[in-house]
Short mmCIF file of the C-alpha atoms (twelve columns), coordinates in Angstrom:
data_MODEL
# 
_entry.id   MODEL 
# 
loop_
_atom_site.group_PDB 
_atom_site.id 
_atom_site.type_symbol 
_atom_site.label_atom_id 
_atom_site.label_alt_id 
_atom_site.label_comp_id 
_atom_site.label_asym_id 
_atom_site.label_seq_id 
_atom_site.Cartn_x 
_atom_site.Cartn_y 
_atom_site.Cartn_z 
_atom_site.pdbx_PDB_model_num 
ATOM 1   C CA . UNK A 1   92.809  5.013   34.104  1 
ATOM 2   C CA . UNK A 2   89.325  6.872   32.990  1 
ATOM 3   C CA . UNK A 3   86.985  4.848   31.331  1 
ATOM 4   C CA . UNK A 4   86.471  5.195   27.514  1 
ATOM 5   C CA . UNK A 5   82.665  6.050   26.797  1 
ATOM 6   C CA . UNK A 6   80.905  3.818   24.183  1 
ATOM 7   C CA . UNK A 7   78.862  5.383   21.781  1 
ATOM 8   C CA . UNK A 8   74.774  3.590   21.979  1 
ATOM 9   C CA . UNK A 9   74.899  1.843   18.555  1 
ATOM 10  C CA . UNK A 10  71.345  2.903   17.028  1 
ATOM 11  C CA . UNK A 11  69.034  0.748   14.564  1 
ATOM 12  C CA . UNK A 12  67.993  2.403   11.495  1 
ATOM 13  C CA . UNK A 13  64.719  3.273   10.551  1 
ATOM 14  C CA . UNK A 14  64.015  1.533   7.524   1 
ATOM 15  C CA . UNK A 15  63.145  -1.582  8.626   1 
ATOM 16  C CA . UNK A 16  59.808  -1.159  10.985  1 
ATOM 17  C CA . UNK A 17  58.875  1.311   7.594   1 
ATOM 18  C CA . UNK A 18  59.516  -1.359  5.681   1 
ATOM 19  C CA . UNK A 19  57.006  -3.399  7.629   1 
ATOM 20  C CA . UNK A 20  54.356  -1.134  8.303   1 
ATOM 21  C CA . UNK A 21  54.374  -0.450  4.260   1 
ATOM 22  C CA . UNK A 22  53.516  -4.292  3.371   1 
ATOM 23  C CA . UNK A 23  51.167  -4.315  6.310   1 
ATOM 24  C CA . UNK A 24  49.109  -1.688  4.743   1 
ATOM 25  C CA . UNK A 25  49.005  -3.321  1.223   1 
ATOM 26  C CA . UNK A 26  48.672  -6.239  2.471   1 
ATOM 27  C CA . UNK A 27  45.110  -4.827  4.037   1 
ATOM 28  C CA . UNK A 28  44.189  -3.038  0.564   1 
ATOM 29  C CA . UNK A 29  44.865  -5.925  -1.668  1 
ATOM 30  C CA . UNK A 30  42.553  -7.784  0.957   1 
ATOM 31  C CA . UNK A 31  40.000  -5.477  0.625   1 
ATOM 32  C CA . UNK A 32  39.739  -5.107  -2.730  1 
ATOM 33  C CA . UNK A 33  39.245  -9.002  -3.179  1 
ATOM 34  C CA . UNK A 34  36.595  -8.932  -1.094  1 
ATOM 35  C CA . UNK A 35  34.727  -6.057  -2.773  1 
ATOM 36  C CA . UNK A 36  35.006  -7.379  -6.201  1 
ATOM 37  C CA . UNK A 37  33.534  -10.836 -5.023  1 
ATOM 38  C CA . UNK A 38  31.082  -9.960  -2.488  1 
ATOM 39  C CA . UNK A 39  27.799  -10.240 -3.941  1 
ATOM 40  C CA . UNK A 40  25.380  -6.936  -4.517  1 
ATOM 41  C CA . UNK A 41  23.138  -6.026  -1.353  1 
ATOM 42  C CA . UNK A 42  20.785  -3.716  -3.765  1 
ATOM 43  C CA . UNK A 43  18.055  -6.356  -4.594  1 
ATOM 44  C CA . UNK A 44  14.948  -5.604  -5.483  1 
ATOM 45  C CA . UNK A 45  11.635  -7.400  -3.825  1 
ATOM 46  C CA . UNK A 46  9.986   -9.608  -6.194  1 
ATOM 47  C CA . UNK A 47  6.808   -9.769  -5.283  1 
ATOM 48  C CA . UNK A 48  6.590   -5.806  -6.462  1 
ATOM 49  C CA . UNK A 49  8.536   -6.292  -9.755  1 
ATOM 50  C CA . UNK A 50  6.789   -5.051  -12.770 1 
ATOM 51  C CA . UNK A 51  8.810   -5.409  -16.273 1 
ATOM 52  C CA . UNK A 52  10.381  -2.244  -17.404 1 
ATOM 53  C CA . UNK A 53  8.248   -2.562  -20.467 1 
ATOM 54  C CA . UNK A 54  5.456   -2.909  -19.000 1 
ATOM 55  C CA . UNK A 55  4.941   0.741   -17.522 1 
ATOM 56  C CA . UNK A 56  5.505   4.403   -18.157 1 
ATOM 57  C CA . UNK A 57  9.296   5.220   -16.738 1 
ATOM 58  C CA . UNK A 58  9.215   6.765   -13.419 1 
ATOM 59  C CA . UNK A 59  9.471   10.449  -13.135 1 
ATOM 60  C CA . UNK A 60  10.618  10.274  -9.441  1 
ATOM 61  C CA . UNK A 61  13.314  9.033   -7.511  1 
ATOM 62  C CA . UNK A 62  12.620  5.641   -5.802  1 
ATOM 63  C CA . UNK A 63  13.024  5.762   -2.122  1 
ATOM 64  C CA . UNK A 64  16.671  5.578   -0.700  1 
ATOM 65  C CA . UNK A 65  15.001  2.796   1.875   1 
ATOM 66  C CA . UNK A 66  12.944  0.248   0.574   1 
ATOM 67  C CA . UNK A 67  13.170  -2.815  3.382   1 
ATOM 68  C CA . UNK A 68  10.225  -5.211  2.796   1 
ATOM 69  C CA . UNK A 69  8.485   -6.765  5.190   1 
ATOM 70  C CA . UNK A 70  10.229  -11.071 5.915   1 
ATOM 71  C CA . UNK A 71  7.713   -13.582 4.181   1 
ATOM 72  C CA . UNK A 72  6.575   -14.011 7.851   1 
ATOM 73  C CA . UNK A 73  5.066   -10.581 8.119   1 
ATOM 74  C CA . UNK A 74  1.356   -11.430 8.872   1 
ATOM 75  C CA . UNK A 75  -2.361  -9.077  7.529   1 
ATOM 76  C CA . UNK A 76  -5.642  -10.031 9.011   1 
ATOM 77  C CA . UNK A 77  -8.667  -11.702 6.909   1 
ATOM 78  C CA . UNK A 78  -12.227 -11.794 7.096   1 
ATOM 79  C CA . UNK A 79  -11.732 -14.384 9.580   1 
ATOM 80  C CA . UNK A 80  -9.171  -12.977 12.112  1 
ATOM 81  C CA . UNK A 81  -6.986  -15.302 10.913  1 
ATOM 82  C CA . UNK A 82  -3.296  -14.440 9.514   1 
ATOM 83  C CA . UNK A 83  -1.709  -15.262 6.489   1 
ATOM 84  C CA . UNK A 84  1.058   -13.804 4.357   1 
ATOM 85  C CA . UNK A 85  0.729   -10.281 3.821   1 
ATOM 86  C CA . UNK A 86  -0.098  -9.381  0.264   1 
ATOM 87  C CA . UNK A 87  1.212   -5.991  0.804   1 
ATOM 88  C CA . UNK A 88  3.301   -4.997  3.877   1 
ATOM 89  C CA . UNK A 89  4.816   -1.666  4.512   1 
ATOM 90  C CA . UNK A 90  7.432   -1.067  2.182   1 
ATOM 91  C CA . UNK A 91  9.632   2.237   2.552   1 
ATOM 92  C CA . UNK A 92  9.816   4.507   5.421   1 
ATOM 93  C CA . UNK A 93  6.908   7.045   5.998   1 
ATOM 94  C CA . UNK A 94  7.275   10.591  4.587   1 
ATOM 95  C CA . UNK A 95  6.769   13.533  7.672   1 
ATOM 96  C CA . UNK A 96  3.234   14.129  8.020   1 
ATOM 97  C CA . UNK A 97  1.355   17.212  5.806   1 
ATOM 98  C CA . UNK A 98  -0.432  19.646  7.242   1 
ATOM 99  C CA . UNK A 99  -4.073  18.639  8.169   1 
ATOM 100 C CA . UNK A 100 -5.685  22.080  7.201   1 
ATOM 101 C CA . UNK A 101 -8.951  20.907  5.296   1 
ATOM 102 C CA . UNK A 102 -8.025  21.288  1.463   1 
ATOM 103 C CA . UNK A 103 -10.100 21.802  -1.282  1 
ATOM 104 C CA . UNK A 104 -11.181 18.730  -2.940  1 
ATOM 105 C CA . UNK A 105 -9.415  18.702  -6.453  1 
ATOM 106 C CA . UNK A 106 -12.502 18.219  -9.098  1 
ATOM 107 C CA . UNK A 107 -12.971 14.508  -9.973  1 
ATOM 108 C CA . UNK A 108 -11.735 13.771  -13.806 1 
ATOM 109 C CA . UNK A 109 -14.486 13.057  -16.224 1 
ATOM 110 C CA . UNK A 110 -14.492 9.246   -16.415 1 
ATOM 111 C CA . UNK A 111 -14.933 7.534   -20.045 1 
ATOM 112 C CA . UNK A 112 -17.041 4.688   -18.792 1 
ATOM 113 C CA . UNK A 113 -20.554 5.545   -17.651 1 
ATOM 114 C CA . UNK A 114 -21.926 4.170   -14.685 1 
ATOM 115 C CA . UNK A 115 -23.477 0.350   -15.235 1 
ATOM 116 C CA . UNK A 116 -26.584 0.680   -12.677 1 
ATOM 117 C CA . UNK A 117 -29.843 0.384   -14.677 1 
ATOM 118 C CA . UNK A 118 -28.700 -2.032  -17.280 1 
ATOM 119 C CA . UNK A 119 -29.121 -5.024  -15.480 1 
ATOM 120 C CA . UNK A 120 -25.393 -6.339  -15.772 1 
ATOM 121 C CA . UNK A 121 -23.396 -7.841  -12.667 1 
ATOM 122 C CA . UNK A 122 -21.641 -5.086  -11.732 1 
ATOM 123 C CA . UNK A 123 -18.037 -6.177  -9.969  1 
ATOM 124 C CA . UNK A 124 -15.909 -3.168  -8.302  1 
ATOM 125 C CA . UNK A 125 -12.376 -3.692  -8.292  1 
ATOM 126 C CA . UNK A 126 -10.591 -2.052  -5.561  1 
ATOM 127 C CA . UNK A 127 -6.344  -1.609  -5.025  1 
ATOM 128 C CA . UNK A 128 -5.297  -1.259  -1.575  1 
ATOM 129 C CA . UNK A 129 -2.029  -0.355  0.268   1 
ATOM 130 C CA . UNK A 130 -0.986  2.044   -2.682  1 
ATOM 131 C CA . UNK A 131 1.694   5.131   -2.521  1 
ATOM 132 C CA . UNK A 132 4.389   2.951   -1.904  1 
ATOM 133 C CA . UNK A 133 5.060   1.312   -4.986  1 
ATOM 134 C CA . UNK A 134 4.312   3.617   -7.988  1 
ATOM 135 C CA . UNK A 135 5.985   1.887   -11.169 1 
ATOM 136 C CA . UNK A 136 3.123   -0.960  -10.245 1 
ATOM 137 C CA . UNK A 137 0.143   1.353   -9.122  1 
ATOM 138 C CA . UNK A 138 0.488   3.507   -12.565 1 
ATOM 139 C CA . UNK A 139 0.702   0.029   -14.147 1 
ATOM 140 C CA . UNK A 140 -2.574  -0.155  -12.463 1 
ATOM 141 C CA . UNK A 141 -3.704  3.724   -13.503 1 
ATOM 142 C CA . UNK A 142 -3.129  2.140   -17.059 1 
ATOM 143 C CA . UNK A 143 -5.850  0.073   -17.533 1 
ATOM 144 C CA . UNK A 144 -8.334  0.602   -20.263 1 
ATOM 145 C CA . UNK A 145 -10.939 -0.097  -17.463 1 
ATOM 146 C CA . UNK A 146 -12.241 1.200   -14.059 1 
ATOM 147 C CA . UNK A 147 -10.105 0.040   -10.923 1 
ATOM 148 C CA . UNK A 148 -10.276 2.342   -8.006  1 
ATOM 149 C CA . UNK A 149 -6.717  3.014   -6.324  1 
ATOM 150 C CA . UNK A 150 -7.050  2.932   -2.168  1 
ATOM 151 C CA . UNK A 151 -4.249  5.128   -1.106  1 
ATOM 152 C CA . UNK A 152 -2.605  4.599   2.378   1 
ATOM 153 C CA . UNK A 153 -2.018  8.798   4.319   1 
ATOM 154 C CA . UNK A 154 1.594   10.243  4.418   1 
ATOM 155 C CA . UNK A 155 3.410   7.805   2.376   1 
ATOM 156 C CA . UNK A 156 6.126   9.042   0.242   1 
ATOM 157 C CA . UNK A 157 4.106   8.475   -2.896  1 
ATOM 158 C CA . UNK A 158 0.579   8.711   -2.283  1 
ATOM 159 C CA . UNK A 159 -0.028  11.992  -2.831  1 
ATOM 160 C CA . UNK A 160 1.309   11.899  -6.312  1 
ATOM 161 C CA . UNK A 161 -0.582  8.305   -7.386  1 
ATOM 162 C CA . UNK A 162 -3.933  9.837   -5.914  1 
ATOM 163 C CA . UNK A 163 -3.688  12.919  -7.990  1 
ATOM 164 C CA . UNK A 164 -2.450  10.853  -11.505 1 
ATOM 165 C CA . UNK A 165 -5.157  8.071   -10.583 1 
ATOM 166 C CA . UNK A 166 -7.899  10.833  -10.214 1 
ATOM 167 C CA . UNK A 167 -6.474  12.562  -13.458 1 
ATOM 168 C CA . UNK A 168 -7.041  9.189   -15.546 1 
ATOM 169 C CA . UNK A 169 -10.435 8.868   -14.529 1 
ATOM 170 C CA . UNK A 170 -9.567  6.407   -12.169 1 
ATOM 171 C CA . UNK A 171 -11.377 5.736   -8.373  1 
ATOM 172 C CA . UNK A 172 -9.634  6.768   -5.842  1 
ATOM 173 C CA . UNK A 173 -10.314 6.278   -1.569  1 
ATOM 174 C CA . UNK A 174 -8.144  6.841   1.178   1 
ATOM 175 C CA . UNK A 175 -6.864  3.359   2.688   1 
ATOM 176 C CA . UNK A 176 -7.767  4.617   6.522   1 
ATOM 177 C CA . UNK A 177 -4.819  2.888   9.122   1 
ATOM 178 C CA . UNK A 178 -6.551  1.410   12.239  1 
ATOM 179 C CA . UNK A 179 -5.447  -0.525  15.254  1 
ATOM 180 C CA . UNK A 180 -5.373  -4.448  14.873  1 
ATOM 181 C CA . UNK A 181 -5.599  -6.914  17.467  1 
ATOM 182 C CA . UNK A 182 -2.610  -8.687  16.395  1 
ATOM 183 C CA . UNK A 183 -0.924  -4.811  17.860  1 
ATOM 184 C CA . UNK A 184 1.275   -4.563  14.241  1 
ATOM 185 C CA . UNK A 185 1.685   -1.302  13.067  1 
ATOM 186 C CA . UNK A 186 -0.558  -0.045  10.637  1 
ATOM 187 C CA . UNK A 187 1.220   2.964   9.477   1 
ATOM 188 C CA . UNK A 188 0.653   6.775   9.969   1 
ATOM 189 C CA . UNK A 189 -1.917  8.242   10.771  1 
ATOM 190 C CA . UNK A 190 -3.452  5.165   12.569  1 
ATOM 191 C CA . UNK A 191 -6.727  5.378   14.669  1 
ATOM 192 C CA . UNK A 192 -6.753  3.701   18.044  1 
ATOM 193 C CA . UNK A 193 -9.228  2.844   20.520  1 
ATOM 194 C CA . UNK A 194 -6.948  4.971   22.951  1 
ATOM 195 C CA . UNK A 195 -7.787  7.708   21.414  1 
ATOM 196 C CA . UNK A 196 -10.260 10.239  22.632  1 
ATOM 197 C CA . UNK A 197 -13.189 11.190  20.088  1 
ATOM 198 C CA . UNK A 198 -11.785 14.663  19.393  1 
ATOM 199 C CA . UNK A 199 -8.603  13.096  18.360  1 
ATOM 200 C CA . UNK A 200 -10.035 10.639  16.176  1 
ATOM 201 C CA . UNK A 201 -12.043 12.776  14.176  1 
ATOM 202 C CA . UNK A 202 -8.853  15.291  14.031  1 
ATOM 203 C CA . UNK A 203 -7.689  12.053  12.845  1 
ATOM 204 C CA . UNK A 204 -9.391  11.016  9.977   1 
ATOM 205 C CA . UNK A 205 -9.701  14.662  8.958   1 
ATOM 206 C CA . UNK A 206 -6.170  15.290  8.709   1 
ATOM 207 C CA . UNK A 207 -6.106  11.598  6.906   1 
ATOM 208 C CA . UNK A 208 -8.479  13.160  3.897   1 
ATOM 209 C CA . UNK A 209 -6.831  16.605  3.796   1 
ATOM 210 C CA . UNK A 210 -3.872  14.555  3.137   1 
ATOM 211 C CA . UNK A 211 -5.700  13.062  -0.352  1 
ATOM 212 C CA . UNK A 212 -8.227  15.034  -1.206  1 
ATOM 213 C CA . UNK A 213 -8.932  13.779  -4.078  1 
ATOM 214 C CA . UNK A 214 -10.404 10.641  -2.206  1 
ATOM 215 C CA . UNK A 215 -13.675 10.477  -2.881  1 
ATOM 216 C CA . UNK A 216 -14.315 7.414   -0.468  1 
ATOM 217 C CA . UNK A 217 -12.402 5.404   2.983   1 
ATOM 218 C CA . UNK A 218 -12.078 1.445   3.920   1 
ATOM 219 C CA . UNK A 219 -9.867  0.571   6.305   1 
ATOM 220 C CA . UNK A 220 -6.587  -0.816  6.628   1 
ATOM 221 C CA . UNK A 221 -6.068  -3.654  8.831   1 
ATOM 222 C CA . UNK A 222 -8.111  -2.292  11.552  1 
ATOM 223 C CA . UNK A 223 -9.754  -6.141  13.171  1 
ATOM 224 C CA . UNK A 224 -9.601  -4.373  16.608  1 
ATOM 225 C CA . UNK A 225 -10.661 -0.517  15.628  1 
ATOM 226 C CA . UNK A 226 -13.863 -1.688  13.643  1 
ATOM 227 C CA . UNK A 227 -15.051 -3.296  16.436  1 
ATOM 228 C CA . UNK A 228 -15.292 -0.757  18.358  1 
ATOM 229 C CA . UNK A 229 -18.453 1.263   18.393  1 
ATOM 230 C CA . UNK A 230 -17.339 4.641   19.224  1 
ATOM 231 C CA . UNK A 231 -14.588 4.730   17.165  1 
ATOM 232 C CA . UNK A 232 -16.917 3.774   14.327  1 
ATOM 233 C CA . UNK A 233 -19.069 6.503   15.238  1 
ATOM 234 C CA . UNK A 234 -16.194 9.260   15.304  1 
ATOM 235 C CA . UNK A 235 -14.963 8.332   11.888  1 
ATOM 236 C CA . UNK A 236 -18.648 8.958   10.570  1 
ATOM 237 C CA . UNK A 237 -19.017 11.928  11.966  1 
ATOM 238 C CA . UNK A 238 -16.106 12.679  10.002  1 
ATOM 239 C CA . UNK A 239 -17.779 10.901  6.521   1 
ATOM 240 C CA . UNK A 240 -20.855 12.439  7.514   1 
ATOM 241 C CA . UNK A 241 -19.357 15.939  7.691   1 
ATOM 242 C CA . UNK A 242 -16.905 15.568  4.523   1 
ATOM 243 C CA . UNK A 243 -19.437 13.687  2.332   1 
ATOM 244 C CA . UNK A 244 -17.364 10.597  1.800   1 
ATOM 245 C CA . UNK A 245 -18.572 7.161   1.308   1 
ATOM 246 C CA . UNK A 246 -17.248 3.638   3.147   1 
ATOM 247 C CA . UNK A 247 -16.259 0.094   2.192   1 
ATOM 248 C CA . UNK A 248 -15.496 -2.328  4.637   1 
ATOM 249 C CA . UNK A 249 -12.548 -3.763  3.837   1 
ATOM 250 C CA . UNK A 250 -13.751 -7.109  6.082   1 
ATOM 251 C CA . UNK A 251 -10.215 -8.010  7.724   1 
ATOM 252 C CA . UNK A 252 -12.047 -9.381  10.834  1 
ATOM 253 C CA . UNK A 253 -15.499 -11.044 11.336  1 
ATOM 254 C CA . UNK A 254 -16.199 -8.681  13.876  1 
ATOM 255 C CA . UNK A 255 -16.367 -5.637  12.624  1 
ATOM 256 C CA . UNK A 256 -19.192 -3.716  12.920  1 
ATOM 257 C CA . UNK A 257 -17.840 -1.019  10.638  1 
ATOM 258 C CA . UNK A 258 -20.590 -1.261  7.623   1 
ATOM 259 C CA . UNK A 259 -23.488 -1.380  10.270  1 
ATOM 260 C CA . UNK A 260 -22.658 2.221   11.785  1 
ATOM 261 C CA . UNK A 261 -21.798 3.806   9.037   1 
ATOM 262 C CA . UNK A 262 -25.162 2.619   7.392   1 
ATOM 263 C CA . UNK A 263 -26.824 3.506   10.179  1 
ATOM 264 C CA . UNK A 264 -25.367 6.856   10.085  1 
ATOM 265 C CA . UNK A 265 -26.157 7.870   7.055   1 
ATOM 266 C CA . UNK A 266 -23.105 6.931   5.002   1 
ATOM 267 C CA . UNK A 267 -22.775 5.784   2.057   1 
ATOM 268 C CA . UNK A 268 -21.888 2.115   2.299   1 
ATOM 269 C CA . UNK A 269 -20.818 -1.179  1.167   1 
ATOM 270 C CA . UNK A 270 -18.559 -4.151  1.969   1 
ATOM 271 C CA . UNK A 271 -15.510 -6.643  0.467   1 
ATOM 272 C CA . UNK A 272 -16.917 -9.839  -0.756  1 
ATOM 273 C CA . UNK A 273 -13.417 -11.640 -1.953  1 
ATOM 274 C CA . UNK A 274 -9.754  -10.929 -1.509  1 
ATOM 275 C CA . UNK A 275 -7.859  -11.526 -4.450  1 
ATOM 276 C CA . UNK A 276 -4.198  -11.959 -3.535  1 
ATOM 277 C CA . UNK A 277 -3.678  -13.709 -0.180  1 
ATOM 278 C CA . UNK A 278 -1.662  -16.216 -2.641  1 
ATOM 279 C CA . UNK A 279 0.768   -14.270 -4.445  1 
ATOM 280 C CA . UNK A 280 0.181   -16.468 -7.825  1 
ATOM 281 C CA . UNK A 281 -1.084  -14.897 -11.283 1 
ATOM 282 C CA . UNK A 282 -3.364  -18.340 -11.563 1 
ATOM 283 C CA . UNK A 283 -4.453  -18.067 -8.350  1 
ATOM 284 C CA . UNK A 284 -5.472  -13.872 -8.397  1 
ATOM 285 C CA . UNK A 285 -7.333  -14.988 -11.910 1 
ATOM 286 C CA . UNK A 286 -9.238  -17.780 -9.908  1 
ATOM 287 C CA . UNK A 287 -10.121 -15.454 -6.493  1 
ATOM 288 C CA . UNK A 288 -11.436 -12.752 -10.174 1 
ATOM 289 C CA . UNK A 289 -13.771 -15.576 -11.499 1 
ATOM 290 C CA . UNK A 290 -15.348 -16.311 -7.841  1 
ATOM 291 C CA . UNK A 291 -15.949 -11.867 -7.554  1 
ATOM 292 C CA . UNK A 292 -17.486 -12.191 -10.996 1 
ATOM 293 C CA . UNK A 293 -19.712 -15.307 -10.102 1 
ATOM 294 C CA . UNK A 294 -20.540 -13.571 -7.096  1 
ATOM 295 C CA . UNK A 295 -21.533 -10.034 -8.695  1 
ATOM 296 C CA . UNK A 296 -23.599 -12.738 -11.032 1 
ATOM 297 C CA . UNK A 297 -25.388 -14.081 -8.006  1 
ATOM 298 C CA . UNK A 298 -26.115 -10.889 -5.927  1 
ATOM 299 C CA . UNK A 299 -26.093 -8.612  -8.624  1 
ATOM 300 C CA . UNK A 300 -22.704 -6.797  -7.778  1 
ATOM 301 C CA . UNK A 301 -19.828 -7.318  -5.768  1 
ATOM 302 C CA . UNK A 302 -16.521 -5.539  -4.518  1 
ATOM 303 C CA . UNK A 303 -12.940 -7.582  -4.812  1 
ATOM 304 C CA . UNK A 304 -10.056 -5.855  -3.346  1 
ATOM 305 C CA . UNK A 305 -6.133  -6.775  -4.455  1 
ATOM 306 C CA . UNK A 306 -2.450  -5.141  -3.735  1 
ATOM 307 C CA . UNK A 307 0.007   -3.314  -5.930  1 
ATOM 308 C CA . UNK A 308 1.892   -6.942  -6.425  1 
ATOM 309 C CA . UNK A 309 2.597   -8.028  -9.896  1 
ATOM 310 C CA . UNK A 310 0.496   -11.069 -10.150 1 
ATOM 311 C CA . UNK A 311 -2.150  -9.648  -9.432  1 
ATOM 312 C CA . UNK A 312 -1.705  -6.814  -12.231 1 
ATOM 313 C CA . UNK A 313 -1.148  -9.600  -14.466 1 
ATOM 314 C CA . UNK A 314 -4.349  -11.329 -13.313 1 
ATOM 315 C CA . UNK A 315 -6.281  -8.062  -13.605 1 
ATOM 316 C CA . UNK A 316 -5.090  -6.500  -17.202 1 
ATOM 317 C CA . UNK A 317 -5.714  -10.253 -18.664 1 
ATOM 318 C CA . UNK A 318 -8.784  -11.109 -17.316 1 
ATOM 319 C CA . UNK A 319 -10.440 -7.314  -16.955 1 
ATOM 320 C CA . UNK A 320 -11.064 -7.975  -20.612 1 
ATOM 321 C CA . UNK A 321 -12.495 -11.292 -20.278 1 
ATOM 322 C CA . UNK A 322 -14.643 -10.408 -17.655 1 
ATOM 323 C CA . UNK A 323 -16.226 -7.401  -19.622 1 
ATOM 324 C CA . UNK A 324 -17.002 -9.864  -22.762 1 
ATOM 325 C CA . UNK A 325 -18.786 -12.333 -20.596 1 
ATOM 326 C CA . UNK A 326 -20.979 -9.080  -19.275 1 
ATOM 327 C CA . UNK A 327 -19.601 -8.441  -16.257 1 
ATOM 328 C CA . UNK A 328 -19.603 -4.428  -16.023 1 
ATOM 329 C CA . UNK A 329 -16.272 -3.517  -13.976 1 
ATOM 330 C CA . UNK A 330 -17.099 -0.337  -12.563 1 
ATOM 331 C CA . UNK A 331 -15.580 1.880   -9.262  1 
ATOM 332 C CA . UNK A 332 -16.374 1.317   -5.527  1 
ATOM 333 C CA . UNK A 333 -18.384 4.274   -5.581  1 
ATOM 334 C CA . UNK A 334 -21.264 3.144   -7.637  1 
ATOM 335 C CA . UNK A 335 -21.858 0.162   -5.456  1 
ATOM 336 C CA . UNK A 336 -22.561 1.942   -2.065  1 
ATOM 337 C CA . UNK A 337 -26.038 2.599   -0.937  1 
# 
């Protein structure tokens, strides 16, 4: 008798749709939860916060990466020593402009006259690390007094605060990147004792092209760089040649930076206090008094801060004081000889 065939029974569909359908809200409701309670990641750095009030609104767009440097991150002192870095390197470098020598944009007629002659303490303020944070720096432009502005090369905004400093009447210098011993990274357009003597005066040349409305150079970071004789003597070839002056910023006790450069011909003069190694209004106002008893004593001296807001704080309130008491704040530029 033939067999009868059976017919495969087949499951329907709907359940495993079913499924895969709760599965996927499951996963949506999920993520939604978590987006709604996770916490913002867009914070903004502190220690360069300056009151919206306080400034003009910025024109520009801030920079789409803005990582500072972990409280860790380490600057060199007069002493070779490290301490917390009033300033570290705060968004990513812009692509380098070209290092054809530029014409030097005319200097702004300044409304406060220069104080030699008169017998006053004169006391040079000087703001390094700038182009980087601009809502701070123009905070700095502001002032009813002379600061000069030191502007690091080929950072996304230094280009801009060097020409708006120089249009105020502010001083401005370019903040020269060289090699430490510590081996951080100064930034671009670094000099390096690797370097061969055509490459650091290409160097430095391409650095001023890059602001010319510098009028002046110290150096940033640098404790291994200005130490070194020849490298010295390369970079004054270059002041020499582009009839710039120099300030030794001081960040190691071994530089021999102001002796070459005087020795050379240059214009020159040196740092006699940082003001912001502690990131404290009270403190910045106590490193201001010490500047102005030492301009008392020696008849002038040169303080040098960072774009941070304590320190603008100490600066706009005590800038005033200062002046009363007849200290004559004046620019880095009438203080080298």
């Amino acid at each position: 008798m033939p067999r009868t065939k059976r017919r495969r029974r087949t499951g329907s569909p709907l359940l495993p749709t079913l499924v895969l359908f709760g599965l996927g809200l499951g996963c949506c409701i999920a993520a939604g939860v978590i987006w709604l309670w996770s916490p913002d990641t867009a914070t903004v750095t502190a220690q360069h916060h300056v009151p919206a009030s306080a400034v003009t609104p910025l024109p520009v767009t801030p920079p789409a990466v803005a990582t500072a440097a972990p409280a860790s991150a380490a600057t060199e002192t007069e002493t070779g020593d490290e301490v917390a870095s009033p300033a570290p390197l705060a968004v990513e470098p812009e692509s380098p402009e070209p290092t054809e020598p530029a014409a030097a944009t005319p200097r702004a007629e300044s409304p406060w006259k220069p104080a030699a002659g008169d017998g006053h303490p004169r006391l040079a303020i000087i703001i390094d690390d700038c182009g980087q944070w601009p809502v701070t720096e123009r905070a700095f432009v502001a002032l009813d007094f002379p600061v000069t502005l030191s502007v690091l090369p080929h950072v996304r905004y230094g280009a801009a605060i060097a020409r708006e400093a120089d249009a105020a009447g502010k001083g401005v210098m370019l903040h020269l990147p060289m090699q430490t011993i510590s081996g951080r990274y100064p930034g671009p357009g670094t000099i390096t004792v690797k370097m061969d003597d055509e490459a650091i005066r290409a160097e430095v040349a391409g650095d001023l092209a890059a602001l010319p409305e510098a009028r002046g150079v110290n150096n940033h970071e640098g404790s291994l760089a200005t130490a070194n004789r020849r490298v010295m003597n390369d970079v004054a070839d270059v002041l020499v040649r582009e009839n710039r002056y120099w300030i030794d910023s001081k960040t190691s006790a071994a530089s021999i930076a102001a002796r070459v450069t005087r020795e050379r011909g240059v214009p020159t003069a040196s740092r006699d206090v940082f003001l912001d190694n502690v990131d404290d209004e009270a403190a910045v106002e106590a490193q201001l008094r010490e500047a102005a008893d030492r301009a008392r004593e020696d008849g002038s001296a040169i303080a040098i801060g960072h774009p941070r807001e304590a320190t603008l704080l100490a600066v706009r309130t005590l800038g005033p004081e200062l002046i009363a008491h007849g200290i004559d704040l004046t620019f880095a530029s009438d203080l080298v000889h």
